[in-house]
C-alpha distance (Angstrom), angle and dihedral (degrees) to the residues before:
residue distance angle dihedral
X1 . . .
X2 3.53 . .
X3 4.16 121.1 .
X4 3.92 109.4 -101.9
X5 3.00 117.3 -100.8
X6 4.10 107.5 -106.4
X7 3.60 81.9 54.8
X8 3.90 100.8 66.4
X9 3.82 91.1 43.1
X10 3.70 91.2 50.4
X11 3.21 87.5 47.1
X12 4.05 93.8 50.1
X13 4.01 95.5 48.2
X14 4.34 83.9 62.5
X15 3.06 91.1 47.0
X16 4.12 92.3 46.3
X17 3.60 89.4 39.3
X18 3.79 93.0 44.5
X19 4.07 92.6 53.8
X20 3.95 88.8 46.0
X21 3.70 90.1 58.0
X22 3.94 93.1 47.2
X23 3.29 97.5 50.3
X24 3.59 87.6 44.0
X25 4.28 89.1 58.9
X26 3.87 88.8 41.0
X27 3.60 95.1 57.5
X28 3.75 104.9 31.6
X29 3.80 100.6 33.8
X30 4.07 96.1 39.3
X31 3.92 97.7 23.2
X32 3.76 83.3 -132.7
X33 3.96 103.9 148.7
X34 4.26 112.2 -142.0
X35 3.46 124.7 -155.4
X36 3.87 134.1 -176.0
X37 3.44 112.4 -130.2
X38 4.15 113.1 -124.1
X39 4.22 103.7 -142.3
X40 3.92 93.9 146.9
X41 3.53 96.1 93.1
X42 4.04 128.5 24.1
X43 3.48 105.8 -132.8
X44 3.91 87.3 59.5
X45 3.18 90.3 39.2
X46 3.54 92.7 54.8
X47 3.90 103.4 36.7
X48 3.98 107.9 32.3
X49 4.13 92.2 54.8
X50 3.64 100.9 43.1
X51 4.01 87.8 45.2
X52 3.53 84.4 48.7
X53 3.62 96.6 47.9
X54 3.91 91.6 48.6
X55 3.36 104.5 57.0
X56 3.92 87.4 45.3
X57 3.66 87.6 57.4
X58 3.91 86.6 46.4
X59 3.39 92.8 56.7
X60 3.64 93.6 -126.5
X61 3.47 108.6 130.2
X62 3.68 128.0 75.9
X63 3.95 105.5 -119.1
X64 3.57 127.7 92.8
X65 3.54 88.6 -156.7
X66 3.49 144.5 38.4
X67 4.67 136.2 -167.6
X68 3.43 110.0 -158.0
X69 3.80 111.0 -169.7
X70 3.71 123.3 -169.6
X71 3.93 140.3 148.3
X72 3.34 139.4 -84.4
X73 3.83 104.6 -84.4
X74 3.32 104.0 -125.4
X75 3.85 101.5 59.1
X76 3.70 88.6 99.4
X77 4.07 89.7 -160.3
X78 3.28 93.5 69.0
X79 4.22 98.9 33.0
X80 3.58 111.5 63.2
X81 4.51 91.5 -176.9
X82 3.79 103.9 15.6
X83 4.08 81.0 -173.9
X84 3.93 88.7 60.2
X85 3.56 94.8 33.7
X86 3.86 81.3 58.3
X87 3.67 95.2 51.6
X88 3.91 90.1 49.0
X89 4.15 93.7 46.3
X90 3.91 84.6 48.4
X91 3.54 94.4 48.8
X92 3.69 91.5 48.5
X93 4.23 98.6 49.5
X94 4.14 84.4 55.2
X95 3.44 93.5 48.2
X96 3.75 104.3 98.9
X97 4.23 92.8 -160.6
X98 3.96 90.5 53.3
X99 4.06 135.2 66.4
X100 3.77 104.9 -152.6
X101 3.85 100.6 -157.6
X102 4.50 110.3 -169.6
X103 3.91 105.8 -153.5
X104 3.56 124.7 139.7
X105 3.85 85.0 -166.9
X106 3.75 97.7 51.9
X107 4.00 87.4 41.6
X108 3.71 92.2 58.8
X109 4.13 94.2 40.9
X110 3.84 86.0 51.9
X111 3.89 91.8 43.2
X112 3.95 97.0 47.4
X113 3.99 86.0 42.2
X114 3.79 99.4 52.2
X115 3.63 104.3 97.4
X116 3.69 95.6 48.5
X117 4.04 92.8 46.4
X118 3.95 84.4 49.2
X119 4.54 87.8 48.9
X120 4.25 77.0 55.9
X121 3.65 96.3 57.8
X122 3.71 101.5 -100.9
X123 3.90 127.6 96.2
X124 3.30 116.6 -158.7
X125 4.05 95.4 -172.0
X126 3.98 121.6 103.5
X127 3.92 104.2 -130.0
X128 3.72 134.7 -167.5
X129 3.44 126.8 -156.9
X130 4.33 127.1 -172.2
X131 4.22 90.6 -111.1
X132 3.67 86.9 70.0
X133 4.09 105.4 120.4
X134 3.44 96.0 160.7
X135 3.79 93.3 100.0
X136 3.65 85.7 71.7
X137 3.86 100.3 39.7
X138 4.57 95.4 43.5
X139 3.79 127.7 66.7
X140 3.58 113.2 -102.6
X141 3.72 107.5 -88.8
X142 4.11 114.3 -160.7
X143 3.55 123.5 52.4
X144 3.93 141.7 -173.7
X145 4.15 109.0 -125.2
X146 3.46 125.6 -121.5
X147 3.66 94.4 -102.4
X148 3.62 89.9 55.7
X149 3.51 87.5 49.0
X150 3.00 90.6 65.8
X151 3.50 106.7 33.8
X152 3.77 91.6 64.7
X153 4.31 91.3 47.0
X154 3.82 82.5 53.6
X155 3.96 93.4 52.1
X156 3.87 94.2 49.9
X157 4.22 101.3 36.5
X158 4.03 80.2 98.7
X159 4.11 80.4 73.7
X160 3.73 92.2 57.6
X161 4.16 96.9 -149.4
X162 3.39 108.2 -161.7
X163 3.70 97.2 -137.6
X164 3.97 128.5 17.8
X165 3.49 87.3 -145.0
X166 3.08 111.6 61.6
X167 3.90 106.0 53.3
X168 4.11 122.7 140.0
X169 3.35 130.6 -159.8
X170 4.10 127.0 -150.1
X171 3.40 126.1 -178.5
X172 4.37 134.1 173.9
X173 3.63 127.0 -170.5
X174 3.52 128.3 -121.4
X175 3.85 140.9 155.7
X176 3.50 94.8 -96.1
X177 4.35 98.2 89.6
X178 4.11 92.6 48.6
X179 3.94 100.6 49.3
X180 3.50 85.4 43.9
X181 3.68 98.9 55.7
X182 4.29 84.2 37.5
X183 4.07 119.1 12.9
X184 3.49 89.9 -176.7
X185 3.57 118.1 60.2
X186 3.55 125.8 72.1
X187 4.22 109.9 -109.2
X188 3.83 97.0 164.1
X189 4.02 80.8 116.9
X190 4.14 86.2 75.3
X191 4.08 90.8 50.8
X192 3.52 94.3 98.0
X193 3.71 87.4 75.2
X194 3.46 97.2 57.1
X195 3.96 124.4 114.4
X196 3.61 135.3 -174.1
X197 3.84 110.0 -109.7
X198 3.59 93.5 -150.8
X199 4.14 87.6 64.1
X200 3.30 80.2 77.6
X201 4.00 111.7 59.1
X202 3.75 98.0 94.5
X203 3.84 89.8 59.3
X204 3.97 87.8 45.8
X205 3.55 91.3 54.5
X206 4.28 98.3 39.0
X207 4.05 81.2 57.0
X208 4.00 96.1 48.0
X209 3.78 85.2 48.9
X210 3.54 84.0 57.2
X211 3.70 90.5 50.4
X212 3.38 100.6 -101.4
X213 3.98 128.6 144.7
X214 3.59 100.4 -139.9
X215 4.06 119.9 -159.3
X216 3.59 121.7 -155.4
X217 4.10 101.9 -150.7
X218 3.91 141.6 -169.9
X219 3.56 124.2 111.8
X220 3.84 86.6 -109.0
X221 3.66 145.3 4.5
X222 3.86 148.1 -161.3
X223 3.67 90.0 -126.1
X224 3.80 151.6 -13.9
X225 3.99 126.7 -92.6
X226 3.58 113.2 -93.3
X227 4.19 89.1 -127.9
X228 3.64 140.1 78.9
X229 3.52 134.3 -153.3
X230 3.86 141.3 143.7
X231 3.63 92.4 -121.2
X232 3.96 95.3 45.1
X233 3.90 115.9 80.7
X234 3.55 114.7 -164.7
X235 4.16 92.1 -155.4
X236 3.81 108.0 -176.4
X237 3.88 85.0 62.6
X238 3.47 91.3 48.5
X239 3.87 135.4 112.1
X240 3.59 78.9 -135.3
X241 4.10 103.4 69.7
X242 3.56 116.5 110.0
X243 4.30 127.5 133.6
X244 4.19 84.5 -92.8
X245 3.66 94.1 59.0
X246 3.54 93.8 42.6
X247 3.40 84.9 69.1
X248 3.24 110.5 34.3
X249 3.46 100.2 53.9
X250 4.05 83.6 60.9
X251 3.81 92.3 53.9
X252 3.88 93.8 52.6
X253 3.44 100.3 51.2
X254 3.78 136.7 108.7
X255 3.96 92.9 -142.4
X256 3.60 141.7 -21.7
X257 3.90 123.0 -119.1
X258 3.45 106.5 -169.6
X259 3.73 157.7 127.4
X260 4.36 127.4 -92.0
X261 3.95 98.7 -84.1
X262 3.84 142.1 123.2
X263 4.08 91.5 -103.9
X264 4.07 88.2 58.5
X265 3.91 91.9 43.5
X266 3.97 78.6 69.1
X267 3.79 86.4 76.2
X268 3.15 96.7 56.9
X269 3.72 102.0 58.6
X270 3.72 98.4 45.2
X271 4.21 83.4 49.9
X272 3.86 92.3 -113.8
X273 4.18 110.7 155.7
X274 3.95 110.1 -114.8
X275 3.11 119.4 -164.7
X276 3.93 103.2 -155.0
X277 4.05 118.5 -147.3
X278 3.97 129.6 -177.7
X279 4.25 78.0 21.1
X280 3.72 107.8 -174.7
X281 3.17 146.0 -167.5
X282 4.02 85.5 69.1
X283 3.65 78.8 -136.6
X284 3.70 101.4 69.5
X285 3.95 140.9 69.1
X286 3.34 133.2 -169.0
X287 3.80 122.9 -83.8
X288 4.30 104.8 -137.9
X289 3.47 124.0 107.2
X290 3.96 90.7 -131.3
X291 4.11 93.6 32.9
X292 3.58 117.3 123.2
X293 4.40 123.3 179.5
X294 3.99 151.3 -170.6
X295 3.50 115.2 -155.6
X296 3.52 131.6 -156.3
X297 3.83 125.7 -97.2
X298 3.61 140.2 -112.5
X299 4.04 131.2 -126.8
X300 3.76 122.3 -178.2
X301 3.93 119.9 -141.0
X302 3.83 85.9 -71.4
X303 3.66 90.0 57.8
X304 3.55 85.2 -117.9
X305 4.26 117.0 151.8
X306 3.99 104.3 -107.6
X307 3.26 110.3 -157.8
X308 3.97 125.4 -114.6
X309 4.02 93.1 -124.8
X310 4.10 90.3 43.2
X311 4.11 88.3 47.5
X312 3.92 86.3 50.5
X313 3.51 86.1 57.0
X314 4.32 91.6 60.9
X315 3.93 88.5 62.4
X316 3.81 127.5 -101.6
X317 3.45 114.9 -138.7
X318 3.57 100.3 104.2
X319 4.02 88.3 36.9
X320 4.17 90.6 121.1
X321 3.73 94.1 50.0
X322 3.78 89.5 80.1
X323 4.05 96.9 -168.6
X324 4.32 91.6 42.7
X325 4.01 84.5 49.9
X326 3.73 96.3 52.1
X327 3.79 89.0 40.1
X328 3.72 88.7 60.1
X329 3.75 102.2 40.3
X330 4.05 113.6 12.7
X331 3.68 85.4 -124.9
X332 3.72 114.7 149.6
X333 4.14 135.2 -170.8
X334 3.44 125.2 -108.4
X335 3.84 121.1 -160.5
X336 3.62 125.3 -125.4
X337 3.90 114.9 -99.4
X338 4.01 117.0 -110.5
X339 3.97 80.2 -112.4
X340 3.73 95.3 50.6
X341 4.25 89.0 50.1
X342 4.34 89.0 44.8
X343 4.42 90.2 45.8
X344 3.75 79.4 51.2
X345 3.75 102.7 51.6
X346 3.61 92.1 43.5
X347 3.94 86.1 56.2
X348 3.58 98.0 43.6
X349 4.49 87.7 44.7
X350 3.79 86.6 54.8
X351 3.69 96.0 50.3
X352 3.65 98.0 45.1
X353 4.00 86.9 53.2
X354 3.58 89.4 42.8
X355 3.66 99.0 -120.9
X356 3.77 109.1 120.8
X357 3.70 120.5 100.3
X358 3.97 118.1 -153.0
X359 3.49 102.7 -141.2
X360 4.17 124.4 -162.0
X361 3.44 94.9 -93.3
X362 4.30 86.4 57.4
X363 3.47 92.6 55.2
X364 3.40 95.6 50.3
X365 3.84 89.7 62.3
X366 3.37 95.2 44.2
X367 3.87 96.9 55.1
X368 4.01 85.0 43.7
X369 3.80 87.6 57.6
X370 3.63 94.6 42.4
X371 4.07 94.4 51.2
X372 3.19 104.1 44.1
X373 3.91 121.5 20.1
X374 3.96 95.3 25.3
X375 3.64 96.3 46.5
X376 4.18 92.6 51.1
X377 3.55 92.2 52.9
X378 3.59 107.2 84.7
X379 4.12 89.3 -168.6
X380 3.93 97.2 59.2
X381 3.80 105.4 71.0
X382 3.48 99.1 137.8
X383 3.99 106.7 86.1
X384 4.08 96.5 -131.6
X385 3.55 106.1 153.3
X386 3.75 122.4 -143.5
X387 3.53 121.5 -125.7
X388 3.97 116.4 -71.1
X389 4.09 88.1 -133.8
X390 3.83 88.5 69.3
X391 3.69 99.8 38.3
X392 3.72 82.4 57.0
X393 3.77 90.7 66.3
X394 3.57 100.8 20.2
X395 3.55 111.6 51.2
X396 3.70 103.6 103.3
X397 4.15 81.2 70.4
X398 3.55 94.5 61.4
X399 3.61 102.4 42.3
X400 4.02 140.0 48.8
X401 3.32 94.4 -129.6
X402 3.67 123.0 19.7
């Protein structure tokens, strides 16, 4: 016979109230800071630690001391990448300022306990917000070892790329990831990041003339690319996939051409460029030193183009919550053109290989950009600048006043 049922919840507010008042003493009493490790979902997977674990190496934050607590790895509900997770847990049991404590029990004490710890003043969450430059300004933090190096160049020497240098990345969003990880709940609010994959073919085949081996990646995927070609590898239909190739493939590559989502945020902690496409929110920018981005457009009910600086003007709060947003304003998304994703490839090529020149006219748009649209938005702080091909055409939707 099972307990009744005021019994278990009795029984969980102690035990809430019990891990409030222990984390409490920890942090108070031994000025040891906790935090809950975030595993769910990659991008925060990805992001929060390796922010966290650069400004500890920076010395910049107060603590001495540090608990990580996250679960056991192979509970796949609550580890999104166990091969990143892995990379994160090892970097934390080095790490002579942190204690890196593995409990699947403690993780979900911690996790139901959160909100009440935060009503007591303390929050035990690692967060991540868009102003976040240090990416650029701290040494990349988490690294694959040699052996898994060369583990992963061992699974794909079947492909037979022609040079390990030259390797791109592309990657478009769809529904496919989320409903996986959760069938039942309702994520139409993310659509607005979504992008058609085959947008993107004239950019995959510009780089394989260039003698690239491009990868499409994501651990899974609506459907495939509508192109063939021996030195195009359409991954998430692969016998290949697995959490270590997802990452992998990322740390190989020359660049990243991709869409906003947790599997791209792996660029930017192992200091990859990523060039972002269909970006959206128009709020946000990439967070890479060497990143560079076109975002997608806006149309009102008219399908007229709203400008970026007028949209700004609505209010942005609720600009990620893509069904709220158009609620509020009857703004839509418009994706990026198949020419608007190839200009940008050829722009982001040329800077990797050093050989574009910004001319006066260039920097003209840029500082136009920068002083007007990027200082009114509150949520772009980190100067990424999009890609000189799109300002071109685009720069009336930035500006007042072209």
């Amino acid at each position: 016979m099972s307990a009744p049922k005021f019994i278990i919840n009795n029984i969980e507010r102690i035990s809430i109230t019990l891990v409030v008042y222990v984390v409490g003493l920890i942090e108070n009493l031994l000025n040891i800071k906790i935090y809950r490790i975030r595993a769910d979902r990659i991008g925060h997977l990805a992001l929060n630690h390796d922010l966290f674990f650069r400004r500890v190496n920076a010395g910049i934050l107060d603590n001495q001391k540090f608990i990580l607590v996250g679960p056991m790895e192979d509970n796949s509900h609550w580890v999104a990448n166990k091969t990143l997770y892995r990379l994160i847990k090892n970097e934390a049991i080095k790490n002579s300022k942190i204690i890196f404590i593995c409990s699947s029990i403690i993780y979900k004490l911690l996790s139901a306990s959160s909100a009440k710890i935060k009503e007591s003043g303390i929050n035990v969450e690692l967060e991540i917000h868009s102003n976040e430059v240090e990416f650029s300004l701290y040494d990349r933090v988490l690294y694959l070892s040699k052996h898994d190096k060369q583990r992963g160049w061992n699974k794909i020497k079947f492909l037979n790329i022609p040079d390990k240098s030259k390797i791109v990345c592309v990657f478009a969003r769809d529904s496919a990831y989320l409903y996986m990880k959760d069938g039942l709940r309702d994520w139409s609010y993310h659509d607005y990041r979504n992008a058609d994959i085959d947008t993107y073919i004239p950019a995959i085949k510009y780089l394989i003339d260039l003698g690239y081996f491009v990868i499409r990646i994501g651990s899974t995927a609506s459907s495939q690319v509508n192109y063939k070609n021996k030195y195009f590898l359409d991954y998430p239909f692969s016998d290949l996939r697995s959490d270590f190739m997802d990452i992998f493939l990322i740390d190989i590559s020359t660049f990243i051409v991709g869409t906003t989502s947790g599997i791209t945020d792996v660029a930017t902690v192992f200091n990859i460029p990523f060039l972002g496409v269909n970006y959206a929110p128009f709020t946000e920018s990439p967070l890479g030193k060497n990143d560079l981005f076109i975002q997608k457009k806006l149309i009102n009910k008219s399908n007229a183009m709203v400008k970026y600086i007028d949209a700004l003007e609505l209010g942005v709060d609720d600009a990620y919550y893509g069904d709220i947003f158009y609620e509020r304003t009857k703004l839509e998304y418009v994706d990026n053109s198949k020419d608007d994703i190839l200009d940008a490839t050829v722009e982001m090529e040329s800077v990797i290989n050093n050989s574009y020149i910004l001319i006066k006219k260039d920097k003209i748009l840029i500082d136009k950009y920068f002083s007007e649209f990027w200082k009114s938005n509150k949520r772009a702080l980190v100067k990424t600048q999009p890609c000189i091909s799109w300002l071109k055409k685009n720069i009336s939707l930035y500006v007042n006043k072209a």
